[in-house]
C-alpha atoms as a printed R data frame, in Angstrom:
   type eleno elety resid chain resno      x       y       z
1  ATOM     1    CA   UNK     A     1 -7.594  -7.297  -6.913
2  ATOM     2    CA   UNK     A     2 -7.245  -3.397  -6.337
3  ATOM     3    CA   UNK     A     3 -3.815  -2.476  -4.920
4  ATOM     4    CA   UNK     A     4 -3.483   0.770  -2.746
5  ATOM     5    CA   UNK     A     5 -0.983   2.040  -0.579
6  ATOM     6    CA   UNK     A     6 -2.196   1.408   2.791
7  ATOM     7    CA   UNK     A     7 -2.115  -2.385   1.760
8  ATOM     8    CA   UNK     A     8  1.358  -1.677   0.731
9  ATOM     9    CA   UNK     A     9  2.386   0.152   4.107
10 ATOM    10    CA   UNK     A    10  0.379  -2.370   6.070
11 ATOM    11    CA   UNK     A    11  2.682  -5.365   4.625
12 ATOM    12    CA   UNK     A    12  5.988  -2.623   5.113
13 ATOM    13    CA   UNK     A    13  4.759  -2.670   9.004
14 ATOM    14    CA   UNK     A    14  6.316  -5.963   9.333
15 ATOM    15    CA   UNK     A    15  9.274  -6.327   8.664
16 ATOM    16    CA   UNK     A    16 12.141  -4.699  10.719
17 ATOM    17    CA   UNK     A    17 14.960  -2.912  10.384
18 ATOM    18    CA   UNK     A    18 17.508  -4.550  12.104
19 ATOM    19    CA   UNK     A    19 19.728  -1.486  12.866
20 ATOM    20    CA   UNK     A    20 17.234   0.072  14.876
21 ATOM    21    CA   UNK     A    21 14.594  -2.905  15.679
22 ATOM    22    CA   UNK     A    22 11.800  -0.746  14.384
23 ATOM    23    CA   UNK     A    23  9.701  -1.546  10.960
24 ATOM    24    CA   UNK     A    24 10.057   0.205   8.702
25 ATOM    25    CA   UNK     A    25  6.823   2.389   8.463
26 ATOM    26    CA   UNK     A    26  8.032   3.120  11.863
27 ATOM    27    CA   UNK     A    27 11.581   4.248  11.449
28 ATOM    28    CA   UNK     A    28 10.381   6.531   8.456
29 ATOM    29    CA   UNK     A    29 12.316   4.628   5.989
30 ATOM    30    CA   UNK     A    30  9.596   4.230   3.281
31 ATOM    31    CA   UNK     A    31  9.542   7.284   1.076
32 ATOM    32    CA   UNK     A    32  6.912   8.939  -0.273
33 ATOM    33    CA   UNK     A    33  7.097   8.119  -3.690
34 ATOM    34    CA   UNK     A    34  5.278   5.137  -3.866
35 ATOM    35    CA   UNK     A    35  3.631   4.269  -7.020
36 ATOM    36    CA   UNK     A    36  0.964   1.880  -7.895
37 ATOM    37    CA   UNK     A    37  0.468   0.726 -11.462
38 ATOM    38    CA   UNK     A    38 -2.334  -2.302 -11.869
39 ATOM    39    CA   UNK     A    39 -0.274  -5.079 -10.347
40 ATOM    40    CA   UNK     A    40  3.665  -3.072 -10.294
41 ATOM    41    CA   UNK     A    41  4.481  -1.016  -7.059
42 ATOM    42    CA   UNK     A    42  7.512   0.796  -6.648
43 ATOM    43    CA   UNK     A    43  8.866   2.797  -3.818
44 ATOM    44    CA   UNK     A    44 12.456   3.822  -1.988
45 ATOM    45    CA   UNK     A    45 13.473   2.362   1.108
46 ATOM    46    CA   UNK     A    46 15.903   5.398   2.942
47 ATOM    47    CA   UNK     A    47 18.603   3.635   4.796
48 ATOM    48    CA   UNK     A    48 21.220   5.801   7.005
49 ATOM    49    CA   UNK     A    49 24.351   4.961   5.581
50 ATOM    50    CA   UNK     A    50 25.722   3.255   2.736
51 ATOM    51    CA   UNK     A    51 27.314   0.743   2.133
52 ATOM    52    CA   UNK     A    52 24.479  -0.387   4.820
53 ATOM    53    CA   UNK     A    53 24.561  -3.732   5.823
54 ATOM    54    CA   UNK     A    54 21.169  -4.413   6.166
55 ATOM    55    CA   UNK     A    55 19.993  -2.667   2.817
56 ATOM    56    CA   UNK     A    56 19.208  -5.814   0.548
57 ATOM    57    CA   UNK     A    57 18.144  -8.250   2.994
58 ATOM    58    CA   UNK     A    58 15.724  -5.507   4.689
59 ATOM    59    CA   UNK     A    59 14.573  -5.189   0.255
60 ATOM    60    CA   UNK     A    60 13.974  -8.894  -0.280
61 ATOM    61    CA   UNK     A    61 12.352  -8.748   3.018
62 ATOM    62    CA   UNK     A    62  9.962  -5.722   2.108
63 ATOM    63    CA   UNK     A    63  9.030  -7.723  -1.227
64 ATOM    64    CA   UNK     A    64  8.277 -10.710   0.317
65 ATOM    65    CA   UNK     A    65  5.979  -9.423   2.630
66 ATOM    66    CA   UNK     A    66  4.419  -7.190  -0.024
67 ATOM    67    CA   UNK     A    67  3.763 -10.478  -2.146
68 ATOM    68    CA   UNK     A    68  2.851 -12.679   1.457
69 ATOM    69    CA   UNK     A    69  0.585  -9.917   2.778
70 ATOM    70    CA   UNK     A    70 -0.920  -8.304  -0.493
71 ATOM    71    CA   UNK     A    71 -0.803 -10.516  -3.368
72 ATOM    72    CA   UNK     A    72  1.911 -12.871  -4.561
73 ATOM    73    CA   UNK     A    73  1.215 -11.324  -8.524
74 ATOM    74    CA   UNK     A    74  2.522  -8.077  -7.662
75 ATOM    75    CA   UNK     A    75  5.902  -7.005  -9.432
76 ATOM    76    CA   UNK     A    76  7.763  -4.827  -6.623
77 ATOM    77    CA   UNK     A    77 10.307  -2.493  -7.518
78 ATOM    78    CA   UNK     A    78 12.776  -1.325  -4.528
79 ATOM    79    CA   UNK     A    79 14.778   1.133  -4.820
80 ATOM    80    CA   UNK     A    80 17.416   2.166  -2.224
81 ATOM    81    CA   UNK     A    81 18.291   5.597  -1.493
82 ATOM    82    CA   UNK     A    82 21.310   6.381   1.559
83 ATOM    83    CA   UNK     A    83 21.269   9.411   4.286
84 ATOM    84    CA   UNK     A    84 25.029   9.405   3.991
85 ATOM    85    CA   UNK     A    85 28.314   8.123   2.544
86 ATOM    86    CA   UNK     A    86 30.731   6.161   4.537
């Protein structure tokens, strides 16, 4: 199976951020350094604070609907990144 990013994106579409209610293609949370290697994908997810309460149910969320959506082999790497410092 060939992996590319509007699979990846496509999966990202649902699942929501609860902060804000929108997914999180939507809400402009996925960066843009998403990289696809065979069957690894890594990207950021940009959340707007940290500590963010939402930040690593919203990642296991965003894996599992990678692996649901695209393939269940792939090997996600999430990495969080934070607008701001509470």
């Amino acid at each position: 199976m060939t992996i590319y990013p509007k699979l990846i994106m496509d999966a990202l579409t649902t699942v929501r951020y609860p902060g804000n209610g929108k997914n999180l293609v939507e809400a402009e949370m996925v960066e843009d350094d998403l990289r696809i290697d065979g069957m690894n994908v890594s990207f950021s997810l940009i959340f707007p604070k940290n500590p963010d309460p939402f930040s690593k149910s919203v990642m296991k969320a965003a894996e599992t609907a990678i692996k649901t959506f695209v393939s269940s082999e792939v090997l996600v790497n999430i990495k969080a990144k934070y607008l701001t410092s509470e």
